[in-house]
N, C-alpha and C positions, 0 to 999 in steps of 0.2 A: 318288484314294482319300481318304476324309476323314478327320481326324486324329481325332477322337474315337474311330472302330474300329481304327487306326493304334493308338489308346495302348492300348487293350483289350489287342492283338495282341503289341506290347511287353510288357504287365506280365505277361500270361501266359508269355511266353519267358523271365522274370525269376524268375517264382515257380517253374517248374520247375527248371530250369538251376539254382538257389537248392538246391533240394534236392539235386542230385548234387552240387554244390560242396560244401556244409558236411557232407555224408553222406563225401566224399573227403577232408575232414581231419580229421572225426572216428574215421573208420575205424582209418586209420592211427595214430593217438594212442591207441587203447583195444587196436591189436593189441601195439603197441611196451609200453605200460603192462602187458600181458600177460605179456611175455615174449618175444614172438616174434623174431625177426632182422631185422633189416633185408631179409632175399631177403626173405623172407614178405611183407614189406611191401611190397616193391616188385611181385609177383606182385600182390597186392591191388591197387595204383595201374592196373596194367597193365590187371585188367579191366576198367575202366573207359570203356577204350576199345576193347575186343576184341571185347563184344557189338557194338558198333556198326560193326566192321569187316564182323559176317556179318549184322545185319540192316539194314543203311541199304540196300541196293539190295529185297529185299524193302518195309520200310517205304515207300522211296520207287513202287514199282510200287500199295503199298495205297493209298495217297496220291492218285494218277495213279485210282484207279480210285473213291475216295469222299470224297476235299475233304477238308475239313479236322475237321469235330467228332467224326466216330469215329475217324480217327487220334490227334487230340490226347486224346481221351475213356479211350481204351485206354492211351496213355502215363500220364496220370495214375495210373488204377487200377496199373499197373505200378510206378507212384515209390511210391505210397505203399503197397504191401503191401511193397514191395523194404526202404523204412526203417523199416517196422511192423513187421515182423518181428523185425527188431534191436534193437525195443524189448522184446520178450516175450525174446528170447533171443539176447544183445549175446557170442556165441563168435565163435570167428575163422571158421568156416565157413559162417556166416549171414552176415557181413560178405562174405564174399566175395561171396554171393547176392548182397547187397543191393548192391554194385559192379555187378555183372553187371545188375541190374533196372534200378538208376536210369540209368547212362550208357545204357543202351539206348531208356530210356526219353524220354531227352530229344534222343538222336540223333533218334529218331522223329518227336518233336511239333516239332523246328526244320525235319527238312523239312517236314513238313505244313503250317507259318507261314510257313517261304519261298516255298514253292511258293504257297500264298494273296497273298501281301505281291506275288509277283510276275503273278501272272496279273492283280489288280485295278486294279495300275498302268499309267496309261495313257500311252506312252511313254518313249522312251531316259530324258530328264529326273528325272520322277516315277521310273522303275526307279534311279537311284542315290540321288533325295532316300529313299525310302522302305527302301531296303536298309542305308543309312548310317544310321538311328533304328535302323531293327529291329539292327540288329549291336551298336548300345549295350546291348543287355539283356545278355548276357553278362559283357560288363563291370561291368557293375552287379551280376550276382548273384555274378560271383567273389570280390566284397567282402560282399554281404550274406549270402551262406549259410556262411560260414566266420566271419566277425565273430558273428553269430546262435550258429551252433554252439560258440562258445569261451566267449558269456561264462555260456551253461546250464550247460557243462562245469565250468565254475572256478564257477557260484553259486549251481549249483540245488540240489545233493548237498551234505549235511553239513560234508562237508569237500572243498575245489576237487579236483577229479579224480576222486571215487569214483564207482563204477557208478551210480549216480544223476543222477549229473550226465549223462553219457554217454547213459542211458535220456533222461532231457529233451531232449537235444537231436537222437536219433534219433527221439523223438516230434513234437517240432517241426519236423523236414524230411519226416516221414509226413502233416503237417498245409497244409505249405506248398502241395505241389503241386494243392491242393483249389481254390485262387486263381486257380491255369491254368484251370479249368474255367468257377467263375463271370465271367474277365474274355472265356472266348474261346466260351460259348454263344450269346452275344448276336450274333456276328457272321452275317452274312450270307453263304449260301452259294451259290458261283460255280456259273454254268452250265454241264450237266456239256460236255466238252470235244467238239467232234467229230471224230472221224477222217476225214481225205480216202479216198476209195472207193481199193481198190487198195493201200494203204499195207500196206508190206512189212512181216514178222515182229520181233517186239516179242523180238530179242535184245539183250543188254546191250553187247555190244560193235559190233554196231551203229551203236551211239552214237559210237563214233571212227573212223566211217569222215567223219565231217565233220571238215576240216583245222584250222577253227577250235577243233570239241571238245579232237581232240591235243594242239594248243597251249595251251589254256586246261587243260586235265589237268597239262601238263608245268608251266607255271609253277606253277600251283595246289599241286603237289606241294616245287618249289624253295621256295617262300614260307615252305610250314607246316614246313619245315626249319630254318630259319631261324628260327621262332620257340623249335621243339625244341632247338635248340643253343645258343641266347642262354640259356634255361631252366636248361640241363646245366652249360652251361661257366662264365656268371657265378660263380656258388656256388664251385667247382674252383679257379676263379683268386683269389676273394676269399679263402678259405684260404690259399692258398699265400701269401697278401701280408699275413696277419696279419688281415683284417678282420673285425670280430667279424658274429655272426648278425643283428645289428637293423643293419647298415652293408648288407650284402647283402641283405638284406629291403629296404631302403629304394631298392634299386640297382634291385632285380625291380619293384618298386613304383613308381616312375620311370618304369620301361619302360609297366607296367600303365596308368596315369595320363595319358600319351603318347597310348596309343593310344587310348584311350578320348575324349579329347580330341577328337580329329582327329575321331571322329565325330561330334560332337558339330558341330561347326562345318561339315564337307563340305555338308549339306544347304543350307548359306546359296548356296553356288557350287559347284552341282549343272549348272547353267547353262553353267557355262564348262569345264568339266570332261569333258574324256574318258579312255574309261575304258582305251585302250592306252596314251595319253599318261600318264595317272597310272599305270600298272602300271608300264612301264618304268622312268621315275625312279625308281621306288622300288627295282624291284630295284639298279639303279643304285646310290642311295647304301646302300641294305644291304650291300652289295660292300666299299665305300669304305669304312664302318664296320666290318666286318668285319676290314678289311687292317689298322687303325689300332688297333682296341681291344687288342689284348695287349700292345701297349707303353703302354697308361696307366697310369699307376701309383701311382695316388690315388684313394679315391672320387669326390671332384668329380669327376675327367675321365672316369672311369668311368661315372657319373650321366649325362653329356653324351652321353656315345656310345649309354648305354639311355635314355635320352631321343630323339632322333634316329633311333635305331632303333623307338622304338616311332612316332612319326609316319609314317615309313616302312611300315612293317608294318600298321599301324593303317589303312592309308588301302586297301591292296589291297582285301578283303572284300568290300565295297560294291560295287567297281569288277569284280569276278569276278562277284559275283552278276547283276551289271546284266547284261553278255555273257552268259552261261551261257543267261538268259533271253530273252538276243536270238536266240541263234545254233542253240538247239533247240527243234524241236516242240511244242506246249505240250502235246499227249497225253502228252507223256513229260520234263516238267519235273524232276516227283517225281523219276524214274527217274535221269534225269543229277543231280538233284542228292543223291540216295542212293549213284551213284559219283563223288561228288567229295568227299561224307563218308565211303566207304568206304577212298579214297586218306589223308585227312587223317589217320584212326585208326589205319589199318594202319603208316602213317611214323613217329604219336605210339608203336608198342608195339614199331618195331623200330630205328628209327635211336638213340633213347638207348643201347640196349643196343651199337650200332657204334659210336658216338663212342664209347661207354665204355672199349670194348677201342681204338678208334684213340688214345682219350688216355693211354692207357696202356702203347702202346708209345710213339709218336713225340710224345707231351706236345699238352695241350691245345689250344697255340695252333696247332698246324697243323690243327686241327680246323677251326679260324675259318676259317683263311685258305684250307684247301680248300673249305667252304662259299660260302667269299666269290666262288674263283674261279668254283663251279658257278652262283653268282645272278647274278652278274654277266656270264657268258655266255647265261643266260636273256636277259639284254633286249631283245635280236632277235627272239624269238621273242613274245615281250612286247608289243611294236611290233607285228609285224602279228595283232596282236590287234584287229581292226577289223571287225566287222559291217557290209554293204550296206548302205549306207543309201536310205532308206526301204524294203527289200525283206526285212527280217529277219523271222522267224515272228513275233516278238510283235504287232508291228502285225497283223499277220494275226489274231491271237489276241484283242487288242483288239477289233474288229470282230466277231467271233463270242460272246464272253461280252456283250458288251452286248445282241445284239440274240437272246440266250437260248441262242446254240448250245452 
């Protein structure tokens, strides 16, 4: 794949994703400044990920059935009427909409980019060097569309905070997702896929009756827990230990920073890299870290362990994407990777709300350390997380988009 439609394909996962990020902290900041409760709030955060619970397997079959520019085409127009709207009429109910638009919106156009990023890639190799760049855009806009949205909020309105501010920067996350479009028209669209004669019905669970799917589901699912509970619990425990809001911010930040990293460098040794081998360890030392963190009891060693864990965490993604796209049919890429964001959302809107009550009876840290023990018995499963080699669909797949099928 050549890097020039490579960065295209990034900056558009950047500019949207940008928009539900800073639309997810502005929200919540204009319902709280409202008046609202914290439930409220948290109802609002949740949708965020709830459309994408009921449309990522949908998106991913539209996907499967028309490439990539009228999937991502349509997600656009959905970010930006979702944050346009909250600029005509910034209530708590239109926020909610605009929750509901954008995360859906951008659940959509990541599969429609993953699914392109992986059919064009030719090889095990090229599937993790290209999965490890594309997974940077995320990280990149959780800082750009929340940085963006703060400093409209605090300078564009008369006085920092007033509904002006709040209008500008709903304005400018209505504006961003316009970038998605110009960076991801230009691309070149894959041959459409062809289905082997005979191939059985296109139901979704289907999909796990291949042993590898299972396995790649069940880790997939330990992982993004794992990210869920680091999220929940840091904050919970920095309280209790006295630390103020910019010491925990800088803890989550750490972790963010981490992961971000690691992608950033996996491309270079993409080469030596496999992707059971890299699953496992990590679940591994998440485990470890896991068992150790509620006895730190300082920010530095606290910093250490979300440090650590985010290189850890930070390195699956790439390494899940690469499999996912070896070990399924590429007619139905979209499809599995619509329910493996279906899994991620659905965990994101229901296990905070379970730690919340498990740390509340039997205190935080047993939270960690049952998470710890469920990752850490994933890494068997982990392990044989290993694709045929040379006999996996992608090569197959490879062969057929080149020579136009």
């Amino acid at each position: 794949m050549k890097g020039s439609e490579l960065t295209r394909l990034i900056a558009g996962h950047v500019f949207l994703h940008a928009c539900m990020a800073g639309t997810r902290m502005a929200a919540p900041l204009l319902a709280l400044h409202q008046g609202y409760s914290p439930l409220a709030v948290g109802v609002l955060l949740a949708l965020f990920s709830l459309t994408q619970v009921f449309l990522a397997l949908p998106a991913g079959r539209y996907a499967d059935q028309y490439g990539l520019k009228r999937p991502v085409g349509w997600a656009v127009g959905a970010a930006t009427a979702g944050a346009g709207l909250a600029v005509a009429f910034p209530v708590f109910p239109v926020l909610c909409f605009s929750a509901l638009m954008t995360g859906g919106a951008t659940g959509a156009a990541s599969i429609a980019l993953q699914r392109h990023v992986g059919r064009a890639a030719q090889g095990a190799t090229e599937l993790k060097r290209v999965f490890s760049w594309l997974a940077i855009g995320p990280a990149a806009s959780n800082f750009l569309g929340p940085f963006v949205a703060g400093l409209l909020i605090d300078h564009a309105g008369t006085v920092a905070g007033d509904i002006t501010g709040y209008r500008a920067a709903f304005l400018m996350m209505a504006v961003i997702p316009l970038g998605t479009w110009f960076a991801v028209r230009g691309a070149r669209e894959l041959g459409a896929v062809v289905v082997a004669p005979g191939a059985k019905s296109n139901r979704v669970w289907d999909l796990l009756h291949e042993p590898l799917m299972r396995r790649l589901m069940l880790v997939n699912w330990c992982l993004s827990s794992c990210w869920d509970v680091h999220t929940f619990v840091v904050p919970v425990i920095g309280h209790e230990r006295g630390f103020s809001a910019s010491v925990i911010g800088s803890i989550l930040g750490a972790f963010a920073i981490a992961a971000a990293l690691v992608r950033v460098v996996m491309p270079l040794f993409a080469s030596r890299l496999h992707e059971h081998v890299v699953v496992a360890w990590a679940m591994v030392l998440t485990a470890v870290m896991f068992a150790v963190y509620p006895f730190m009891q300082t920010p530095l060693a606290m910093g250490v362990c979300s440090v650590l864990l985010g290189v850890a965490l930070g390195s699956v993604q790439p390494m899940i994407m690469s499999t996912l796209h070896q070990i399924m049919p590429e007619s139905r890429h979209g499809e599995a990777l619509g329910l493996r964001l279906m899994s991620i959302n659905a965990s994101s809107v229901v296990m905070p709300m379970l730690f919340g009550t498990v740390g509340a009876v039997v205190g935080v840290s047993v939270v960690f350390w049952t998470v710890g023990v469920v990752v850490g018995a994933g890494a068997r499963p982990a392990w044989l997380l290993r694709p045929a080699t040379g006999s996996g669909h992608h090569n197959a797949s490879v062969k057929a988009h080149k020579t136009g099928g």
